[in-house]
FIKOLZA-1660 file (N, C-alpha, C; in steps of 0.1 Angstrom, whole numbers, plus 5000, padded with zeros to 4 digits):
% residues 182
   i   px   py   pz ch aa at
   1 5008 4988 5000  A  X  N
   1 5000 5000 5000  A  X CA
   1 5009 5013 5000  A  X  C
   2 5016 5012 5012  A  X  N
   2 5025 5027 5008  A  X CA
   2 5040 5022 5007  A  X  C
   3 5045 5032 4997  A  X  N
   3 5058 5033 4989  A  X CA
   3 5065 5037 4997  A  X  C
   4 5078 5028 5004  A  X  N
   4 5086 5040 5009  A  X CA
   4 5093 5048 5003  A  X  C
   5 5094 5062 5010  A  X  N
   5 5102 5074 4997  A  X CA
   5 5116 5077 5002  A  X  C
   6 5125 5075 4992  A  X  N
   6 5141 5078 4995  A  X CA
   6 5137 5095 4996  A  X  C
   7 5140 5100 5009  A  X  N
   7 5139 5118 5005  A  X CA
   7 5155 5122 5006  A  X  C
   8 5158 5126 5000  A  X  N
   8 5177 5135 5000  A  X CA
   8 5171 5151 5000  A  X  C
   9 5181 5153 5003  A  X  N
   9 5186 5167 5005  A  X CA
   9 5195 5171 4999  A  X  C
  10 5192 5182 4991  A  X  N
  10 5206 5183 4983  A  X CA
  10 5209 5203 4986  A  X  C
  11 5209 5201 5002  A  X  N
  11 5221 5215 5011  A  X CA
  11 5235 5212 5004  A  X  C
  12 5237 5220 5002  A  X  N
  12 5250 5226 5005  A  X CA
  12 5261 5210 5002  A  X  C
  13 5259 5207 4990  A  X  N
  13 5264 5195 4989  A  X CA
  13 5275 5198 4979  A  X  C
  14 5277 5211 4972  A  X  N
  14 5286 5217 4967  A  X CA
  14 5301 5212 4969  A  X  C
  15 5306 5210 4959  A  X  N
  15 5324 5203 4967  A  X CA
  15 5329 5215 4971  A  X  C
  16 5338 5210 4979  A  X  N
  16 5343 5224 4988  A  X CA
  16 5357 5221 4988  A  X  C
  17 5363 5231 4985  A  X  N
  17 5379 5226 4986  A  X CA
  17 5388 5231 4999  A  X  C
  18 5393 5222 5003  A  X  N
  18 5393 5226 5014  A  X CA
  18 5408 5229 5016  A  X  C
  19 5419 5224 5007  A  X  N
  19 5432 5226 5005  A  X CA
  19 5436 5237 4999  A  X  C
  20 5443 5253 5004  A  X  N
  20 5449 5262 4990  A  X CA
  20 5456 5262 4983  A  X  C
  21 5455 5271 4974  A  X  N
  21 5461 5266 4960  A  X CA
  21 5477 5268 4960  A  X  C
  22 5481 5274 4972  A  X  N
  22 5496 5281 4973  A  X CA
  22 5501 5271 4983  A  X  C
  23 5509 5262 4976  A  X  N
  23 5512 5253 4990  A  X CA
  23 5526 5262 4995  A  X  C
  24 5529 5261 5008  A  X  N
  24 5545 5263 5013  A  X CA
  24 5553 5261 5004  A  X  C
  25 5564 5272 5000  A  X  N
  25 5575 5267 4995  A  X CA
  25 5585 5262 5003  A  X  C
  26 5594 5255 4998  A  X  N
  26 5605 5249 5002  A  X CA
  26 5616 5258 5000  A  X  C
  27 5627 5258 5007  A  X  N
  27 5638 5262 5006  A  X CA
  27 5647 5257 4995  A  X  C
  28 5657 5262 4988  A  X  N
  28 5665 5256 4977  A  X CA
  28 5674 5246 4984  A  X  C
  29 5675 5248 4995  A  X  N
  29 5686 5243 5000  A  X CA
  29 5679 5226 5006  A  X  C
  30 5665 5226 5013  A  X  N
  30 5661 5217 5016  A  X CA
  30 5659 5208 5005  A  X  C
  31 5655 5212 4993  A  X  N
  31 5658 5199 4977  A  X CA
  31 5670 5193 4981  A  X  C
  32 5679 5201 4985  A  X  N
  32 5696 5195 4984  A  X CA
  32 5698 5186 4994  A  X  C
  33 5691 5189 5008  A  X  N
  33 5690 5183 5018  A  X CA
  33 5685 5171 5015  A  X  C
  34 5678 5168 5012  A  X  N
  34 5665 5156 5006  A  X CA
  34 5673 5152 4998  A  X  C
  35 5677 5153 4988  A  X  N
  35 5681 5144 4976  A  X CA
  35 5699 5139 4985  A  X  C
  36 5703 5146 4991  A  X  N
  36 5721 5140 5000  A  X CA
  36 5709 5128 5009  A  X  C
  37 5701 5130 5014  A  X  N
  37 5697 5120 5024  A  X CA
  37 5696 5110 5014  A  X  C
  38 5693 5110 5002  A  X  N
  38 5686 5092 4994  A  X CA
  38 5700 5091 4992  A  X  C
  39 5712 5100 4986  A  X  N
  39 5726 5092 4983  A  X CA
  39 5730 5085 4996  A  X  C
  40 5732 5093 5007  A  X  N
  40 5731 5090 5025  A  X CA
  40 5729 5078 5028  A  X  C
  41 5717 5075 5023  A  X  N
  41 5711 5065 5023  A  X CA
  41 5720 5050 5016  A  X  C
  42 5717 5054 5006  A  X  N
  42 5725 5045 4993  A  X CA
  42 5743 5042 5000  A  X  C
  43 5749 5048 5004  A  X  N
  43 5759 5046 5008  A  X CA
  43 5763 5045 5022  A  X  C
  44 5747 5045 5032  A  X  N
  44 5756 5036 5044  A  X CA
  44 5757 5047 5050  A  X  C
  45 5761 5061 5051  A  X  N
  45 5768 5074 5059  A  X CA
  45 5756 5070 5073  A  X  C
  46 5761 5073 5081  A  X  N
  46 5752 5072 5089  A  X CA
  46 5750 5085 5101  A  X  C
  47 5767 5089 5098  A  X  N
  47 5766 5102 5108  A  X CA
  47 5759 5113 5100  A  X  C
  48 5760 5108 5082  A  X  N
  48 5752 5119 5074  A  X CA
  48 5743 5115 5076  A  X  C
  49 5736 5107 5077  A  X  N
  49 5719 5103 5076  A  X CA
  49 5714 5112 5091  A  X  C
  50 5722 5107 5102  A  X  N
  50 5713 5112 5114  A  X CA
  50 5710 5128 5117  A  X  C
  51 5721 5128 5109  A  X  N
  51 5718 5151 5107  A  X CA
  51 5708 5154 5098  A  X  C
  52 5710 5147 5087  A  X  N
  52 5701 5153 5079  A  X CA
  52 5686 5148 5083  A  X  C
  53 5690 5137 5084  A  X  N
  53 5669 5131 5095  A  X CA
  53 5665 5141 5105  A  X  C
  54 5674 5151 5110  A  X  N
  54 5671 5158 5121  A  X CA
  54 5671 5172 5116  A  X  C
  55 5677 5174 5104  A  X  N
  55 5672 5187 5102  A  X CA
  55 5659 5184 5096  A  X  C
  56 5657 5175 5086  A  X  N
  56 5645 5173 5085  A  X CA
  56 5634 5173 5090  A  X  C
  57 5635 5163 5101  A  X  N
  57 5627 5165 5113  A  X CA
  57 5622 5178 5116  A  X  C
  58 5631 5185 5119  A  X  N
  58 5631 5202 5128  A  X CA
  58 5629 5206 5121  A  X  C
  59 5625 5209 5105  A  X  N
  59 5618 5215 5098  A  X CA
  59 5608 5216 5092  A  X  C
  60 5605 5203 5094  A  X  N
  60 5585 5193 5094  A  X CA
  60 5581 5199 5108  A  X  C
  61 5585 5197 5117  A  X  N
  61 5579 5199 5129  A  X CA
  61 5578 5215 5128  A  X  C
  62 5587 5223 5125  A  X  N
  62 5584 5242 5125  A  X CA
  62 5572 5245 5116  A  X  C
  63 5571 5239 5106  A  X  N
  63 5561 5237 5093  A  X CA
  63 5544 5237 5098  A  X  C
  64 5545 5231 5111  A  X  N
  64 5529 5228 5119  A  X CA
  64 5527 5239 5127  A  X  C
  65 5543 5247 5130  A  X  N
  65 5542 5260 5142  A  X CA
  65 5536 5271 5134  A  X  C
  66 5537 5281 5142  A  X  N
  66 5535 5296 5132  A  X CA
  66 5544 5302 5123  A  X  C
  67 5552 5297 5123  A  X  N
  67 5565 5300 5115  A  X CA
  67 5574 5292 5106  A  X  C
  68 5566 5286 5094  A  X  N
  68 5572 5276 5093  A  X CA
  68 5591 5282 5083  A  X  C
  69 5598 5270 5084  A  X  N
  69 5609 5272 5080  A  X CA
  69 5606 5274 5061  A  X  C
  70 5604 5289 5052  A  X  N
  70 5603 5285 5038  A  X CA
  70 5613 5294 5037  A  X  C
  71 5621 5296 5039  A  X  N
  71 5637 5307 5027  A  X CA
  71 5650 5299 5042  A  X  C
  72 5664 5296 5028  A  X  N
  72 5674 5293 5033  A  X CA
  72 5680 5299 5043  A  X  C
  73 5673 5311 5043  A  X  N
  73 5682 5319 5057  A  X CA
  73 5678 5316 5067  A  X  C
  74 5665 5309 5071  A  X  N
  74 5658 5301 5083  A  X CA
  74 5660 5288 5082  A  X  C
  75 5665 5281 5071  A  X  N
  75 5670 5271 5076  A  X CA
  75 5685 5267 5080  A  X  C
  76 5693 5283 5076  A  X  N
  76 5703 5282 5080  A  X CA
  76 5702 5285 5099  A  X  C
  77 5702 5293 5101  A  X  N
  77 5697 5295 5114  A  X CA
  77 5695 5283 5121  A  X  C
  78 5680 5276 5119  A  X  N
  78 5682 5264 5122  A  X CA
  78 5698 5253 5119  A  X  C
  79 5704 5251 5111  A  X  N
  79 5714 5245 5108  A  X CA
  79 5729 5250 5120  A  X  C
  80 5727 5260 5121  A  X  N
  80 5736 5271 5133  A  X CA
  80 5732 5270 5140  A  X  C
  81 5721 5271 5149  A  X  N
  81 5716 5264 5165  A  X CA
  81 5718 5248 5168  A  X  C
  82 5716 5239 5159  A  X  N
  82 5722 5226 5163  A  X CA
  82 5736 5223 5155  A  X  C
  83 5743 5231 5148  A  X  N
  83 5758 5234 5151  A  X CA
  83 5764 5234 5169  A  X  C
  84 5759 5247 5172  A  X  N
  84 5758 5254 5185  A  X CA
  84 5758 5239 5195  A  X  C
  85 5748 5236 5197  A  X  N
  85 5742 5225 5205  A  X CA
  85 5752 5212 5203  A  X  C
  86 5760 5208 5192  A  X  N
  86 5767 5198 5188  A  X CA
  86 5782 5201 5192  A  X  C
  87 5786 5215 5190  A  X  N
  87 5798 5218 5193  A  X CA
  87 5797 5219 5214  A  X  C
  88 5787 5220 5216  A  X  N
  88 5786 5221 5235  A  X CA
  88 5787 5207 5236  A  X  C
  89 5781 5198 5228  A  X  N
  89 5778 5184 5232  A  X CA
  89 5794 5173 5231  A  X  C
  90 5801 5185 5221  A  X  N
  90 5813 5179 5220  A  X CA
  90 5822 5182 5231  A  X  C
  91 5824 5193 5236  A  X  N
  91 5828 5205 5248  A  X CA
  91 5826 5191 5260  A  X  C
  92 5812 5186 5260  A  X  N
  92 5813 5181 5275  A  X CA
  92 5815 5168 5272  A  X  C
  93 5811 5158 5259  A  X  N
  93 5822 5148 5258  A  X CA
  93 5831 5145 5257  A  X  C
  94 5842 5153 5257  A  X  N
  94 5856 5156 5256  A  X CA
  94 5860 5158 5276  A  X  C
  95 5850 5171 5283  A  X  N
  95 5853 5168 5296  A  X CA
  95 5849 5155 5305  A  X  C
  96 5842 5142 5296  A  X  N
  96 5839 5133 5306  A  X CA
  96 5847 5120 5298  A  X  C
  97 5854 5125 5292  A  X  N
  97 5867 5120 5288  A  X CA
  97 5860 5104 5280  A  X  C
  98 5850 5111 5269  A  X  N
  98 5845 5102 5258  A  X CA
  98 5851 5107 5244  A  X  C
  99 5861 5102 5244  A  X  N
  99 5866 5105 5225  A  X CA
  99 5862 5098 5218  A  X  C
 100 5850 5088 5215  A  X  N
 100 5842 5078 5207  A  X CA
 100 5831 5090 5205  A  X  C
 101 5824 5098 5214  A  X  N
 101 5811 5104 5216  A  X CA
 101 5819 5114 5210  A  X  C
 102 5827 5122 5212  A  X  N
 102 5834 5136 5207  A  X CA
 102 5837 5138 5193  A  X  C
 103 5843 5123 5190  A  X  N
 103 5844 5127 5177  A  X CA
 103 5829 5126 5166  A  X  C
 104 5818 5115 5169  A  X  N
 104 5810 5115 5165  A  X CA
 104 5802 5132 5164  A  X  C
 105 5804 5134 5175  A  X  N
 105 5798 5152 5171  A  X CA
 105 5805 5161 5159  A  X  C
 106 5819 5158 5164  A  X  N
 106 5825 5167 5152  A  X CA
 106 5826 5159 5142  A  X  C
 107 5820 5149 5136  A  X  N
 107 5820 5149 5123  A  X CA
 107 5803 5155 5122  A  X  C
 108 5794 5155 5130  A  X  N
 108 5783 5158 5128  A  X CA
 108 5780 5176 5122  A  X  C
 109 5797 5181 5131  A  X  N
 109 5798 5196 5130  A  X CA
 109 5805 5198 5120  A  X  C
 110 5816 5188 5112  A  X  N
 110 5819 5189 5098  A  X CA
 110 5806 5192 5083  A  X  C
 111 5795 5186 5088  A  X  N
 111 5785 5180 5082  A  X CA
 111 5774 5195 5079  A  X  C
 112 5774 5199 5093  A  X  N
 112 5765 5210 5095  A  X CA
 112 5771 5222 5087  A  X  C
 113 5785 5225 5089  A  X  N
 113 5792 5236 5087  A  X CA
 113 5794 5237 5063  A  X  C
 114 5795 5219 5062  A  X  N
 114 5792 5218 5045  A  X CA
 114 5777 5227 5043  A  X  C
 115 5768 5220 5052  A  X  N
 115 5754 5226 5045  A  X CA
 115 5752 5240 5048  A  X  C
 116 5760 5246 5061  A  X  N
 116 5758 5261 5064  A  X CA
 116 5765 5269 5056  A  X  C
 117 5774 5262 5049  A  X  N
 117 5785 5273 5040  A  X CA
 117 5778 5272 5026  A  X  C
 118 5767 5267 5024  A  X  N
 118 5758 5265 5007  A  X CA
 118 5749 5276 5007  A  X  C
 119 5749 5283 5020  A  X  N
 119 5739 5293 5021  A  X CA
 119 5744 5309 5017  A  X  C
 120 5745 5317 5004  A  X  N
 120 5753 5331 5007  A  X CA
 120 5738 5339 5012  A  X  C
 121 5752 5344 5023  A  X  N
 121 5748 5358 5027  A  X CA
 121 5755 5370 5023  A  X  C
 122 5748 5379 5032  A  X  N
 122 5757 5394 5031  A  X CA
 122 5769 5392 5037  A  X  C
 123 5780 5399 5030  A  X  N
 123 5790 5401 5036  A  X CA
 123 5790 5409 5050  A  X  C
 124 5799 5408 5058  A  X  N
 124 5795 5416 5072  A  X CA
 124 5802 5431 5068  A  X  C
 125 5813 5436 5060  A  X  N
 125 5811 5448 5060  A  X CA
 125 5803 5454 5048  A  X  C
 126 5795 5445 5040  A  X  N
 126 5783 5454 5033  A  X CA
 126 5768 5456 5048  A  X  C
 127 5767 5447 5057  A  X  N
 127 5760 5451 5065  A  X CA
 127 5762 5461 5074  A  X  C
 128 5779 5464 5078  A  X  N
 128 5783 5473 5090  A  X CA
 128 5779 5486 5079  A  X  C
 129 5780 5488 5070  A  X  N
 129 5778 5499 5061  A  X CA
 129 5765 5500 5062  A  X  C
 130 5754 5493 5059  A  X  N
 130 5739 5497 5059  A  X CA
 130 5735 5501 5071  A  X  C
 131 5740 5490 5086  A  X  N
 131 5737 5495 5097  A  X CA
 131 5740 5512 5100  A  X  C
 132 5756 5516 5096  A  X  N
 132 5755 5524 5102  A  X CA
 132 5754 5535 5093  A  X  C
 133 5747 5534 5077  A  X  N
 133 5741 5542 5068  A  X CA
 133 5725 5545 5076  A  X  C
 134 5717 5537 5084  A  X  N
 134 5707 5535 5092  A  X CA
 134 5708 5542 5103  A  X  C
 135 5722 5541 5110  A  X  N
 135 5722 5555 5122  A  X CA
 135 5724 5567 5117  A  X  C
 136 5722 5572 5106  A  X  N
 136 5730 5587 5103  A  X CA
 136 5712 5589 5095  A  X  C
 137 5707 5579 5092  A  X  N
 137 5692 5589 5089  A  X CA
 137 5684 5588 5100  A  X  C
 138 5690 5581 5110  A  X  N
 138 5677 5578 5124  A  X CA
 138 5682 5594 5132  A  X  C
 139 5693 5595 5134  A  X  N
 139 5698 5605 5138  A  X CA
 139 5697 5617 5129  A  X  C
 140 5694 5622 5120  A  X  N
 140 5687 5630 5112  A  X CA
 140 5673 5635 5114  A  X  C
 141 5668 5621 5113  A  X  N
 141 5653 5624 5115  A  X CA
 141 5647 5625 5130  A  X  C
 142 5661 5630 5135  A  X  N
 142 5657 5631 5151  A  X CA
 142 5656 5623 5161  A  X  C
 143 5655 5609 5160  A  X  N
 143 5648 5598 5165  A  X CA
 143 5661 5594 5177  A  X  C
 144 5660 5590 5189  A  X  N
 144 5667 5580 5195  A  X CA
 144 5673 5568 5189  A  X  C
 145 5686 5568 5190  A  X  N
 145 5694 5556 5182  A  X CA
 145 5690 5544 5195  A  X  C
 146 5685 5537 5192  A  X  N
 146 5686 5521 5201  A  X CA
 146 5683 5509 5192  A  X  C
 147 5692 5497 5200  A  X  N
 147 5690 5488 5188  A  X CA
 147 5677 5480 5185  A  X  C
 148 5668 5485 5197  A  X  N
 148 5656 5482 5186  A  X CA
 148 5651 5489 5176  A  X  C
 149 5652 5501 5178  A  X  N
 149 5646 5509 5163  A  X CA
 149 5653 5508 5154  A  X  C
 150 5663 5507 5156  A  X  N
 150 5674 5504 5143  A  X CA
 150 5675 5490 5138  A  X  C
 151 5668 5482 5141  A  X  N
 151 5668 5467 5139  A  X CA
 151 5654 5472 5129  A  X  C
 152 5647 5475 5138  A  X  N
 152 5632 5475 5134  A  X CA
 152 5632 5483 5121  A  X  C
 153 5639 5493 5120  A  X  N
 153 5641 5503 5107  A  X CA
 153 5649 5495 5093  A  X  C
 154 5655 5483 5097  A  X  N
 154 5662 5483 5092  A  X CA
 154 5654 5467 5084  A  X  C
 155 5648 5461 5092  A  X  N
 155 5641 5448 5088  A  X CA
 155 5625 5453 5083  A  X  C
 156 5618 5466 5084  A  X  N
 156 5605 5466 5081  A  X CA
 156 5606 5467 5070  A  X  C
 157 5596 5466 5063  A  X  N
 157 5585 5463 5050  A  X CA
 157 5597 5478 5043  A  X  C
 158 5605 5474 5034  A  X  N
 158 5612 5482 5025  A  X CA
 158 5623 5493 5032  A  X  C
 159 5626 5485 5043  A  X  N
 159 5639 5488 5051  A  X CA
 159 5652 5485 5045  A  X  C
 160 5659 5490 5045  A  X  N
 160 5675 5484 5039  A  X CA
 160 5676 5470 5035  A  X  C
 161 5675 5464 5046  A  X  N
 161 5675 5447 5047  A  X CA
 161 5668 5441 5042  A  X  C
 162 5655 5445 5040  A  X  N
 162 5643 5442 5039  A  X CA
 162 5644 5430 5027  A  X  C
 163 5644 5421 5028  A  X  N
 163 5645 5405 5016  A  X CA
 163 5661 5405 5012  A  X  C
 164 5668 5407 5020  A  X  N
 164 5681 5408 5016  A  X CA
 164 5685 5395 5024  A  X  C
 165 5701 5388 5019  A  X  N
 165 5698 5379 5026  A  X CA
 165 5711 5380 5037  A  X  C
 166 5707 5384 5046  A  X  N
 166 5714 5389 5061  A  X CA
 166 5709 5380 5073  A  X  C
 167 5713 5375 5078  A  X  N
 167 5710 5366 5088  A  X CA
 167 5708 5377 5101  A  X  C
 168 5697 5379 5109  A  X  N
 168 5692 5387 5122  A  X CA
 168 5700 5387 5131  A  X  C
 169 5709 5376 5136  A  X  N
 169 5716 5372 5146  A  X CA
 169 5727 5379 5145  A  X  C
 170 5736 5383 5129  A  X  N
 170 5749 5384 5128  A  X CA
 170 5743 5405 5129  A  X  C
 171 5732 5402 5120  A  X  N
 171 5732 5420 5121  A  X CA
 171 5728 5427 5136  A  X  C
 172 5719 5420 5147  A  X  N
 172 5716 5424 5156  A  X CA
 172 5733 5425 5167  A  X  C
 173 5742 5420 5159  A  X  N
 173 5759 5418 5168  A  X CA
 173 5764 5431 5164  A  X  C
 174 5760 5432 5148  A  X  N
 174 5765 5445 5144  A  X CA
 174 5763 5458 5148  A  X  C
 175 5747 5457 5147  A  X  N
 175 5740 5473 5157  A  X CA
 175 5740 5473 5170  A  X  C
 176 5740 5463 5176  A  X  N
 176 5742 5466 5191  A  X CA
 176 5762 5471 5193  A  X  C
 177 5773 5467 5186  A  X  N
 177 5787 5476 5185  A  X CA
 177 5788 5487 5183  A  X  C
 178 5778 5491 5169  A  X  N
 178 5774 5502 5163  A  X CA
 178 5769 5517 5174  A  X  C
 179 5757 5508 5183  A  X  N
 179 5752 5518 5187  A  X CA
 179 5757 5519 5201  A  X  C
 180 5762 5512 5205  A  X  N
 180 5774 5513 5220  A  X CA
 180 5786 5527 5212  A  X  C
 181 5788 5520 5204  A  X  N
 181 5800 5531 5193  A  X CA
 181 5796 5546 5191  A  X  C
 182 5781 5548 5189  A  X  N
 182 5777 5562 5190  A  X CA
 182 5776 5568 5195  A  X  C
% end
């Protein structure tokens, strides 16, 4: 007697894309990274494999933060803080009198310092020149020299620096000399 009726709804059934069209770029340097890991691989290195698994690592894992790692000068940075961390590591296996563990680091610091020297930067006296081309118009235009406004003048949206490739760390050494010097 009675038909049962298939009822649908057709809300909002529209495909929806939920991925954008601009994925993250990659750094030039991270290709290089990735493709040394498969020869790495192919040949057994193992003190190469476990650096480069770890910068890898530490750069998938930044990728999920707010800041992921996309231009070579943040991954160099990164590549210089676990320099940093490997040369201390070697520092205290050398005082607990492990020369198996010591040298393992410093080949690991051989390793870091190949991939951190593929990176050019600015030279440090084309930066001492811009920094302190930066104190003579801050000081012009009146302003208090300190090294934060002089950082901040110098990194904002069409500042000197501004997409240049200067690492923050080496120029923040420069202006804080600079402006003790003034």
């Amino acid at each position: 007697m009675f038909r049962a009726q298939r009822v649908t709804t057709w809300l909002s059934l529209r495909s929806v894309r939920w991925n954008s069209t601009g994925s993250p770029s990659t750094p030039p340097l991270m290709a290089k990274i990735r493709t040394d890991l498969k020869v790495a691989m192919r040949a057994k290195d193992t003190t190469r494999l476990n650096v480069l698994r770890a910068i890898i690592s530490e750069t998938n894992n930044a990728a999920k933060t707010s800041s992921p790692i996309q231009t070579d000068l943040q991954l160099l940075s990164l590549i210089r803080k676990r320099m940093t961390g490997a040369k201390e590591a070697a520092q205290q296996f050398a005082e607990a009198d492990r020369p198996d563990l010591k040298e393992s680091e410093e080949r690991s610091i051989t390793i870091l310092e190949e991939y951190a020297n593929q990176v050019e930067t600015m030279s440090l006296d084309d930066v001492k020149q811009i920094v302190s081309q930066e104190i003579l118009v801050l000081k012009e235009a009146g302003q208090k020299v300190e090294i934060g406004t002089l950082l901040k003048s110098l990194f904002a949206p069409g500042g000197a620096l501004d997409g240049k490739p200067a690492e923050r760390s080496e120029v923040a050494k420069i202006a804080k000399e600079a402006v003790t010097a003034a």
